[in-house]
N, C-alpha and C positions, 0 to 999 in steps of 0.2 A: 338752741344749744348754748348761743352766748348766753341768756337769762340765766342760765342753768349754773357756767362757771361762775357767775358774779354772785350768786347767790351762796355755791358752795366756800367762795374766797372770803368772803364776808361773812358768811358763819364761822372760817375756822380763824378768822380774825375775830371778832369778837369770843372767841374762846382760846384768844391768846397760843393759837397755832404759829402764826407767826411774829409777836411781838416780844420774842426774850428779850432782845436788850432794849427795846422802847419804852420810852419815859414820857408822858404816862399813858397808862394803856387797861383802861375797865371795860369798856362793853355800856355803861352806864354813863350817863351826863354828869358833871359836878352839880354837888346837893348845894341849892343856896337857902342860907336860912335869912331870913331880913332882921332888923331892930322890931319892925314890928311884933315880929313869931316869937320869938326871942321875949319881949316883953309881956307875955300872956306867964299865966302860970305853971312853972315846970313840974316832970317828973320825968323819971325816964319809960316810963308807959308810955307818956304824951309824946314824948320825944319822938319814941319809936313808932308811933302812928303816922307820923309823917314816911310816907312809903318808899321816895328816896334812899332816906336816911337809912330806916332798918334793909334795904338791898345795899347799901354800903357796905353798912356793919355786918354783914352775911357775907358777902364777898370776904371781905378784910380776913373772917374766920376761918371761910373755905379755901382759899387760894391764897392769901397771903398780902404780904407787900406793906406799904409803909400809906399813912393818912397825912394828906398835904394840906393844913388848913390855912387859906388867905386870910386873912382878915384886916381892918381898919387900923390905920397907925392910931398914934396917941394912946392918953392914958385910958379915954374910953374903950377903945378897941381892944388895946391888953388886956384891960378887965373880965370885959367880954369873951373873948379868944381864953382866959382865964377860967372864966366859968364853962364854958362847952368846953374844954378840954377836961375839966372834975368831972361832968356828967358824960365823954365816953369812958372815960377812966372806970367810973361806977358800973357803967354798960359790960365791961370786960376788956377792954382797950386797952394795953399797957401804953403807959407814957414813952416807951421806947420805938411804940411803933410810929409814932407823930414826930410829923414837922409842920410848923409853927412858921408863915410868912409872914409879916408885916408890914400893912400899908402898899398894897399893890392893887394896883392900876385895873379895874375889870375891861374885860372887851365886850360887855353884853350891852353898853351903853346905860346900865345902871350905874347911879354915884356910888362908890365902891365904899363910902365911909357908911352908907344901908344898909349891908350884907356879908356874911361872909359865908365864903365857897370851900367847899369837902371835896377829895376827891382821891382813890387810891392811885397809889406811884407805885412803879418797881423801884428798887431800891441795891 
């Protein structure tokens, strides 16, 4: 019987039964893209192959909420954080639903200037 509520609590948490005012709160891990992915050839096809990402951008559409993207300080990182922000833009993403960190610290033990992390916020 206990399996049964932990199961039920946990379902309706990740369908955000209980997380209205929690920040952040997907159901979904943060998407990491590396420099290396990143430097291969884009499109937003390709983009969206990456299976993360298009459940982001799904979510984002169905349910709502704001895109919180970390990414690497410096003039490389803005660039970059520059470019994937044009390419969800392209996607259907308005610019209003994004926020833009800079230069924060990862806790996965990756060097955080490799990567940067997607992930939806309520807002």
């Amino acid at each position: 019987m206990d399996k049964l509520m932990v199961t039920l609590v946990l379902l309706l948490w990740l369908h955000e039964g209980f997380a209205e005012g929690a920040t952040p709160t997907t159901g979904l891990l943060p998407v990491t893209i590396s420099r290396s992915e990143w430097q291969l050839p884009r499109s937003g096809e390709l983009l969206l192959q990456k299976e993360e990402l298009r459940q982001l951008m799904q979510q984002l559409a169905q349910v709502g909420g704001v895109l919180l993207m970390r990414y690497p300080g410096g003039d490389e990182g803005v660039f970059w954080a520059g470019q994937l922000e044009s390419w969800l833009i392209a996607l259907g993403l308005s610019r209003q639903r994004m926020r833009l960190l800079a230069g924060v610290q990862g806790n996965s033990g990756m060097n955080s200037d490799e990567f940067i992390t997607l992930e939806r916020i309520k807002e």
